[in-house]
Phi, psi and omega in degrees: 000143196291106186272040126332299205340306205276355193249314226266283190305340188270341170270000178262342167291295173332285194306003210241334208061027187259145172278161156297318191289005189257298178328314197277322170321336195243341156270019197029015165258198187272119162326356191262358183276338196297286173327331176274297183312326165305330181274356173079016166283338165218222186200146201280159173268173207299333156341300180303336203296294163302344172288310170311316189277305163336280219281316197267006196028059124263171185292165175265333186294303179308301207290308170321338154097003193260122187064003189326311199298319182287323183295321165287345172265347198266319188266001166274341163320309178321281172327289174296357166280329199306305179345292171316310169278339178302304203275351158264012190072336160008105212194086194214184190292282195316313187290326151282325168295324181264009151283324193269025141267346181298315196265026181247319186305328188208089195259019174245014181265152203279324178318301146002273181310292200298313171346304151294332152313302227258331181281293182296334154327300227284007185261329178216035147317296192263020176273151171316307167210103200318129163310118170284348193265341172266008179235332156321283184276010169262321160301004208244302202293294171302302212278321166308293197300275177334337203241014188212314209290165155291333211253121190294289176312351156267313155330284221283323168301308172301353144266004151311261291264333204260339181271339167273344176292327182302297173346285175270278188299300181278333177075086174220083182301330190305283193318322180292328157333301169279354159307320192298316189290351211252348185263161174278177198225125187299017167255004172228055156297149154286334171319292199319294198293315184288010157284325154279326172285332173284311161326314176274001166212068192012052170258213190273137182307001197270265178358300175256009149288299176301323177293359190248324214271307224271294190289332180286309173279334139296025150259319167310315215253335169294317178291329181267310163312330182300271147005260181302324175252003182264301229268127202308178176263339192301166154339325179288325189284041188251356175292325140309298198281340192286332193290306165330280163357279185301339184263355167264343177267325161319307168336293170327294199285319189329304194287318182262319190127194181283304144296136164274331177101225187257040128288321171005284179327272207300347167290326179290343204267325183316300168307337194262329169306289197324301186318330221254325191271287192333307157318298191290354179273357194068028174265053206282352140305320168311322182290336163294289142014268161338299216251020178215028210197311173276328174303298139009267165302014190242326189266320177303325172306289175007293193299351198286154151199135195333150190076008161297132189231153159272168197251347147341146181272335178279008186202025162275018139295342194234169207211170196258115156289162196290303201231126180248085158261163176342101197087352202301202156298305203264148128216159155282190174278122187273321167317256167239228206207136220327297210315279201333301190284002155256333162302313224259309191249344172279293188311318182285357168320147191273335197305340189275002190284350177285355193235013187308303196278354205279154159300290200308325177282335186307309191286351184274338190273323172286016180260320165294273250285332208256008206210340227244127186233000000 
């Protein structure tokens, strides 16, 4: 027998967040045998084998230690194609059959799984009038998962995922409502709480740097959707909402500084929004202006690389991390990079044709084109 076995099970209970008394419990043996096979003092018998593989949904070839490394490199692979696809949208027939063979491949993984969920949202979600059997089985899917992981924090995404299906595919305010109920509240977040504790007990600020870093951006991202799809559209406002705009981005620098970091992106998206109300006023220098300003900030992103830090006193603690995987706290963009989707999906948009021909557009377009990956 492979002496793995006793390493392979104690890392797959860690991943599950599962005890030994729920594992022995389920094997009808003692936590203290469970324990022994972990510390590598025996081994469970091979009877036990399949019930074991049963309980963690692996394979026994897995629990055994057999090809493990390939199997792991074959499912972080996976993860940066789902990554990938999640960031072109991607939504199809086709973009569906390889999820669901990614999650017949690997059906005990959660990620996998939400995959298929994420997909048939983004394929008839936003249709008029929706496949009900396909907003089903992708709610069938998100309500398992939520309801089975260990993991708060992938819970809590997947009930984003189930309040926008609600939201959008069904238009059901009740449901999105008990979903809601279902999050934690942002005065017992952890940023939150480690944020107070670090204050009271004058230690490192990195805590309540993150909770200002956490909050500023989901205030930023709240304020801008706010802006643009609540506060009406006419002409009149638009002089006002471009005055808003311009004051989330103020936001941006107040909390980080003059470098944004891996805000960049987002300061570029304020601007390239700002160009589109400048344009329809027929301001077409303000809108280039706007749009050489997004240019800016499209290249200073370029530039980032780990270990970067901001110069703010509220967030100089914190840095462009070493390492980005899949899914992580943090990741870029793996697919390209903001130029590329502005160059490819913002410009070419007719509203810019009146500023098309200009030197001054030409050049914000060889300046993407020259950055955009």
């Amino acid at each position: 027998m492979n002496l793995e076995i006793g390493a392979i099970i104690k890392s797959l209970r860690a991943k599950h967040k599962y005890t030994q008394e729920q594992l022995s419990a389920f094997l009808g043996v003692t936590p203290q045998a469970v324990s022994r096979w972990e510390a590598g003092n025996g081994y469970p018998d091979i009877e036990l084998l399949p019930a074991i593989a049963r309980f963690f949904e692996v394979s026994t070839d897995e629990l055994l230690g057999l090809d493990r490394t390939e199997r792991e490199k074959r499912r972080d692979e996976i993860l940066l194609d789902i990554q990938k696809q999640a960031e072109t949208g991607a939504a199809d027939p086709e973009t569906l059959q390889t999820a669901r063979r990614y999650a017949a491949e690997y059906p005990s993984d959660e990620r996998i799984q939400m995959h298929v969920a994420d997909t048939l949202c983004r394929m008839h979600m936003w249709e008029d009038r929706p496949s009900l059997d396909a907003l089903e089985e992708a709610e069938k899917l998100y309500l398992t998962l939520a309801d089975t992981t260990q993991d708060d924090e992938f819970r809590y995404e997947v009930l984003e995922s189930l309040a926008a299906l609600y939201a959008v595919g069904y238009k059901d305010a009740f449901r999105v409502e008990q979903v809601l109920r279902r999050l934690p509240t942002m005065k017992y977040c952890r940023e939150s709480v480690a944020s107070s504790m670090s204050n009271m007990m004058k230690s490192d600020p990195a805590p309540a740097q993150d909770y200002i870093e956490k909050l500023t951006a989901s205030l930023a991202s709240a304020l801008e959707r706010y802006i643009v799809d609540r506060i009406p559209n006419g002409p009149e406002r638009w002089d006002e909402k471009v005055m808003m705009l311009e004051n989330v981005i103020s936001l941006y620098h107040f909390v980080f500084g003059d470098d944004l970091v891996y805000y960049h992106a987002n300061a570029a998206v304020l601007y390239r929004i700002i160009a589109t109300y400048r344009i329809a006023q027929k301001r077409y220098d303000d809108a280039l202006d706007c749009l050489e300003h997004m240019c800016v900030h499209l290249q200073a992103d370029s530039r980032v690389k780990a270990g970067d830090t901001f110069t703010s006193p509220f967030a100089d603690a914190m840095s462009y991390p070493e390492q980005v995987q899949p899914f992580g706290t943090f990741h870029t963009l793996l697919a390209h990079n903001s130029a590329w989707y502005v160059l490819h999906d913002k410009l070419p948009q007719e509203r810019y044709d009146p500023i098309r021909e200009t030197p001054r557009f030409q050049k914000i377009v060889k300046a993407l084109t020259e950055i955009a990956e």
